[in-house]
N, C-alpha and C positions, 0 to 999 in steps of 0.2 A: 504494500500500500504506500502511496506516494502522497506525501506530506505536503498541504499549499503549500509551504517554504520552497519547496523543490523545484515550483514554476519557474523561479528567477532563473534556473539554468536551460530552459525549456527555451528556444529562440522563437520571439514573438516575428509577424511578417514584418512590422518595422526594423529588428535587429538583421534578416537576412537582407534587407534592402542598404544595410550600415556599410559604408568604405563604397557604396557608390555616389555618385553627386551627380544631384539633382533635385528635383521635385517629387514627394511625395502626391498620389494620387488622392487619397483620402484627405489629406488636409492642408495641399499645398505647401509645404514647406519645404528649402532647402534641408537635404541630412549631408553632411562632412562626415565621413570616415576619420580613423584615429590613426596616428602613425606609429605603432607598437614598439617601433625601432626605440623610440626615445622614454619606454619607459624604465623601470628600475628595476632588477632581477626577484623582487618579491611580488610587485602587482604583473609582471609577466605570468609567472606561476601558477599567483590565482587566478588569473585569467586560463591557463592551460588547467587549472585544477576546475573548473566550471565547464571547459570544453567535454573535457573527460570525465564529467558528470551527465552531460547532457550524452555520451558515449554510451555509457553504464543504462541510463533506461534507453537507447537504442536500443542495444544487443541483450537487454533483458527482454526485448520484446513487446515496451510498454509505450514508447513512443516510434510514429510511423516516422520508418527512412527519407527523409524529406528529395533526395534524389530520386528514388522507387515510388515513390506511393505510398508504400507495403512497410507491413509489421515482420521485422527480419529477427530473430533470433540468434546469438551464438556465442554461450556462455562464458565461451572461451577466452574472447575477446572483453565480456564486458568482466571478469575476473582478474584478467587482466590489468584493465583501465582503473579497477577501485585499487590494484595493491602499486598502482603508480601515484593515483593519489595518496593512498595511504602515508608512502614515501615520501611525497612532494609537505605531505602536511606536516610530518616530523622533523623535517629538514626548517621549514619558517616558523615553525608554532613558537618559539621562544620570542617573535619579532612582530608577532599579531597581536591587534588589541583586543581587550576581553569579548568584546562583540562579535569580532572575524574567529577567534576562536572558538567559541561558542557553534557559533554557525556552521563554520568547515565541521567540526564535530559531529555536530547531530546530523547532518549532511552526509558524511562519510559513515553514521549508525545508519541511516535511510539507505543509504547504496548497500552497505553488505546485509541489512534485512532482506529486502528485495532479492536481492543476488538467492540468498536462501530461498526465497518462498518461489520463485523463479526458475530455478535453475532446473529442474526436470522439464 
């Protein structure tokens, strides 16, 4: 079961329209992409630790392949992705504030629940 907190890793159709430029159809608005290159090796991380979130319920099955269409399975891969996380979170957690830790935590309990209840 996947916790509303867990939406945030979930890409909304405004975030796949991000790093192109131009005008939004819904509400007109210029979106600018971010230039990743310039940030600092901790918010790159969490940014790859949210990619490999929203990886984890791919390949559990629970969110559709946004390339396919389709609900792809393969545990292997999303077993994977959480003991990368897992890693990535060991390595910053000493440089996190009580909030981001908090959060990556019960985030990374949410991913290896899932992965259990999933995995057949």
């Amino acid at each position: 079961m996947k916790l509303s907190e867990d939406k945030e890793n979930e890409p909304s159709s405004s975030d796949r329209n991000q790093g192109e430029k131009g005008s939004t159809e819904e509400k007109g608005e210029e979106t600018v992409g971010v230039d990743i290159s310039s940030l600092d090796t901790y918010t790159t991380l969490k940014l790859f630790m949210s990619i490999l979130a929203g990886t984890v319920w791919r390949t559990l099955g629970l969110v559709v392949n946004p390339r396919t269409n389709k609900i792809e399975k393969d545990v292997n891969q999303a077993r994977i992705a959480i003991d990368v996380f897992e890693f990535i979170f060991k390595q910053i957690e000493g440089k996190l504030i009580e909030e981001e830790k908090r959060r990556l935590s019960n985030l990374l309990s949410d991913l290896k629940i899932n992965f259990v209840t999933h995995q057949l």
